[in-house]
TITOR-213099 format. One record per residue (C-alpha): residue in one letter; x, y, z. Coordinates in Angstrom, 2 decimals. Each point is the difference from the previous one (the first is absolute). Layout:
% residues N
<site><aa>a</aa><east>X</east><north>Y</north><up>Z</up></site>
...
//
This chain:
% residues 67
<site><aa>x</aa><east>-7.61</east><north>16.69</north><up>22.12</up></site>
<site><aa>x</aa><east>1.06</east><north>-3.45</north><up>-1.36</up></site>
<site><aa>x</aa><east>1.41</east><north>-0.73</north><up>-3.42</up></site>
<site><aa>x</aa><east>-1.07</east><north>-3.30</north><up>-0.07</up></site>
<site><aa>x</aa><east>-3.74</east><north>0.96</north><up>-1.02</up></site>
<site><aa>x</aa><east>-0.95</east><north>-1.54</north><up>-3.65</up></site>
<site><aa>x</aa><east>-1.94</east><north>2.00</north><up>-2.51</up></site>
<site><aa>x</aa><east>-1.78</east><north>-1.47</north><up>-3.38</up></site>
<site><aa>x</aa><east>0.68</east><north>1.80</north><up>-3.13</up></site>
<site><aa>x</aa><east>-1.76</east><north>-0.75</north><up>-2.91</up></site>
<site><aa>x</aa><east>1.27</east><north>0.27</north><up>-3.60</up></site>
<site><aa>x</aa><east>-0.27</east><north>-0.99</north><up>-3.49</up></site>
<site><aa>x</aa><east>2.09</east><north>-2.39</north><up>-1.16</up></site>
<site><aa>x</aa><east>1.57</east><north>3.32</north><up>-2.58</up></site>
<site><aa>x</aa><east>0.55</east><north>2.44</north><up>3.12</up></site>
<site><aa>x</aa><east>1.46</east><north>-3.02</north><up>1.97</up></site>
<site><aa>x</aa><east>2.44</east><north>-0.44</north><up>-3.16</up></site>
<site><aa>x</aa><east>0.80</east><north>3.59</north><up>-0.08</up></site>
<site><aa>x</aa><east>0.86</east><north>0.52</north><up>3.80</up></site>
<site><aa>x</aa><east>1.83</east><north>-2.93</north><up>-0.37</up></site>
<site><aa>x</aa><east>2.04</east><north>1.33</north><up>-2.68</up></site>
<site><aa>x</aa><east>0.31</east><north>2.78</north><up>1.82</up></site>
<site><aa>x</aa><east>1.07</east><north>-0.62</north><up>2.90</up></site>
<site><aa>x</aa><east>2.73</east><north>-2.58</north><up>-1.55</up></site>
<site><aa>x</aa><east>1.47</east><north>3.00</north><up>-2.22</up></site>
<site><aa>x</aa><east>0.46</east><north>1.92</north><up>3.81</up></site>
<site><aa>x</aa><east>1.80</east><north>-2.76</north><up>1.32</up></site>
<site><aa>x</aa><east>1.69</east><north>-1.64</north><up>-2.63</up></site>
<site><aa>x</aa><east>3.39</east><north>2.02</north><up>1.02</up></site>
<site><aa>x</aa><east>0.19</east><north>-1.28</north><up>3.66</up></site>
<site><aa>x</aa><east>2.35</east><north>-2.64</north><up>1.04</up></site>
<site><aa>x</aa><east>-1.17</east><north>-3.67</north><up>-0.02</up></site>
<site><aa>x</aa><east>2.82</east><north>-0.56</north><up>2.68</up></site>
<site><aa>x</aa><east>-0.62</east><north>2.33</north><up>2.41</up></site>
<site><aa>x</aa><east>-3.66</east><north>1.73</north><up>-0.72</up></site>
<site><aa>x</aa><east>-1.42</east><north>2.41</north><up>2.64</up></site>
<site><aa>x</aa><east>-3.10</east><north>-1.29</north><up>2.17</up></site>
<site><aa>x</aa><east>-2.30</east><north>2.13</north><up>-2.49</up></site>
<site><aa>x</aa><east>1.56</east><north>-1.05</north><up>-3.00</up></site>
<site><aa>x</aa><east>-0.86</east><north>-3.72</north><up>1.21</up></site>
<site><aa>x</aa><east>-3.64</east><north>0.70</north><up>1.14</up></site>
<site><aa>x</aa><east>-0.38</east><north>1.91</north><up>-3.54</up></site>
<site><aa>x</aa><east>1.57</east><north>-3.51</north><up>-1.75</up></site>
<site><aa>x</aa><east>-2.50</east><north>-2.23</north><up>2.40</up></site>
<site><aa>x</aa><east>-2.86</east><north>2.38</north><up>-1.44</up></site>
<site><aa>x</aa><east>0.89</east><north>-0.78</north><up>-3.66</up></site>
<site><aa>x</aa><east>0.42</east><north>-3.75</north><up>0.56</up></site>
<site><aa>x</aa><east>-3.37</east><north>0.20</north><up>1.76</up></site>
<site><aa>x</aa><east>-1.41</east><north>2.08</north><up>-3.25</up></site>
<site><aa>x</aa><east>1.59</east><north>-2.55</north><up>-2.46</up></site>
<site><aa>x</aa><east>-1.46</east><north>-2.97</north><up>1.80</up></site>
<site><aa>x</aa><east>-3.68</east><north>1.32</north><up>-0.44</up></site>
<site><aa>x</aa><east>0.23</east><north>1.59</north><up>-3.73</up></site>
<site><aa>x</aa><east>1.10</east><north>-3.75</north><up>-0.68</up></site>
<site><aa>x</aa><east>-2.73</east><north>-1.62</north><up>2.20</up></site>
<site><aa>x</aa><east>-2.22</east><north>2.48</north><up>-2.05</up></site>
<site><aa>x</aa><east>1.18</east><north>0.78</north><up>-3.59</up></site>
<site><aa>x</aa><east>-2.51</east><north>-2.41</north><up>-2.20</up></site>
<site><aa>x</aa><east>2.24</east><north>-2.57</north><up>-2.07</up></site>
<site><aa>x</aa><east>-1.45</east><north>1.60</north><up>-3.47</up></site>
<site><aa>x</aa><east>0.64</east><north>3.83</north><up>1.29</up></site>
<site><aa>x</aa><east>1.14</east><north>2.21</north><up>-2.83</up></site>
<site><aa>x</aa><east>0.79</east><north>3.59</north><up>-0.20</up></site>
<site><aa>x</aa><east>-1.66</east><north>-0.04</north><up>-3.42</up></site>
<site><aa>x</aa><east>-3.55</east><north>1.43</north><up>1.38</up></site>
<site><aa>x</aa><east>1.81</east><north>2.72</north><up>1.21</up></site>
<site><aa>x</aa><east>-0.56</east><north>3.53</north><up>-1.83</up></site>
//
């Protein structure tokens, strides 16, 4: 089976935050000089997840209509 199949995934812009956040806390403590091959795909993963919460957060979003 190849790895190089894509999938869609489709999130709110709040769970795409979260897993973000998430997944930044888990990695946070690996090396920057010498990262394994799953810390970098993890890193590549959040750079792709901070490109479209930018591209989608709404210039006047607040968390002030949140409960």
């Amino acid at each position: 089976m190849s790895c190089d199949i894509d999938i869609d995934l489709k999130l709110n812009i709040h769970q795409a935050a979260l897993i973000r956040e998430y997944l930044f806390l888990h990695t946070k403590q690996d090396s920057y000089e010498f990262p394994s091959q799953r810390t970098l795909m993890i890193r590549e993963f959040i750079r792709q997840l901070d490109e479209q919460i930018e591209a989608n957060l709404p210039e006047d979003h607040t968390h002030d209509e949140e409960p």
